[in-house]
Each structure stands twice: as structure tokens, then as C-alpha cells.
N, C-alpha and C positions, 0 to 999 in steps of 0.2 A: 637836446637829444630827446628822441620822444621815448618816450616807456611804454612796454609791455609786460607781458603777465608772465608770472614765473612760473617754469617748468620743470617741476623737479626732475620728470622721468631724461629730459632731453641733457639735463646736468650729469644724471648717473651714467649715460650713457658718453657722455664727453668723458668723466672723471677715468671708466673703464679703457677706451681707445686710449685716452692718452697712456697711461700705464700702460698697454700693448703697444704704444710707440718707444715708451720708453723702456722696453722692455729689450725693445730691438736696435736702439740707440746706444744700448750699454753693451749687447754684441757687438754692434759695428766696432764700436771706441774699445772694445778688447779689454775691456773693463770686468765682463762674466762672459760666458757660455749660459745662449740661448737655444733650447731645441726647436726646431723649426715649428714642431707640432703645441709646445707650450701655449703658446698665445690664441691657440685655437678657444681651448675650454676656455680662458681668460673674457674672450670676446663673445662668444657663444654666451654663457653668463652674463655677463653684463649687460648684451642687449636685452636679454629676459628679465633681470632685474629693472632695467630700464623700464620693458612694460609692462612689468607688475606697478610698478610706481605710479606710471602715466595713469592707469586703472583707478590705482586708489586714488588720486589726485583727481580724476575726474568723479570719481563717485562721492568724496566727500564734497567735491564743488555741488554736484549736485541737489546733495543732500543740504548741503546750508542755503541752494536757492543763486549763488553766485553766478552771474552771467558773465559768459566768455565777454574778454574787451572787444568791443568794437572793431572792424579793421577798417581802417580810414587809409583810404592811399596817401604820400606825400606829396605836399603838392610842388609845384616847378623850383617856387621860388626859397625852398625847404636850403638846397645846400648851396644859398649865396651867401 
């Protein structure tokens, strides 16, 4: 498996949708009452926190001098 760089902003932004999936998961299954408009501010936020993160994550990369990894394409014979 080859490894990449961690992203925390693209994490905070998974962690939020999903909570707004499962927000609406537990309507469907009748489990609570979701208001349609709930998950609005839910996602709305998150993806802003997301790019606050992504920010600081890039400026402290910065600032310690960390170079983005490389992108190297996979090559052919990668998923035999």
C-alpha cells in the first residue's frame, strides 16, 4: 500500500459528513426526528473548520520547512 501525507483538514471534514449522514440515518431508521434544516449549520461548520485546519496544517508545514510528498504516479504493474 503506498503511503501519503496526512491531512488533517480532509479528516475533519469526513468526521463532520459523516455525523450529517448519520444524522439522517437515524431519521430514516425512526430512531429520532431530524429537521431538514439541522444538518445545514452541521456541514456549513465543518467544512469551515475543515479549512481552518487545512490553513494551519499548511502553515505550520511551512514554517518547519516540510515538503509536500512527492506525487509519483502508480505504475501498471502496482495492483498485480
Amino acid at each position: 500500500m503506498l503511503r501519503h501525507e496526512f491531512q488533517p483538514g480532509r479528516l475533519v471534514a469526513g468526521a463532520f459528513l459523516t455525523i450529517a449522514g448519520i444524522a439522517y440515518a437515524g431519521d430514516a431508521g425512526d430512531a429520532w426526528e431530524t429537521p431538514w434544516f439541522a444538518v445545514i449549520p452541521l456541514v456549513i461548520g465543518g467544512l469551515f473548520l475543515a479549512g481552518a485546519t487545512a490553513l494551519l496544517t499548511r502553515a505550520i508545514r511551512r514554517r518547519r520547512g516540510t515538503p509536500r510528498a512527492p506525487h509519483t504516479p502508480p505504475s501498471p504493474d502496482a495492483h498485480t
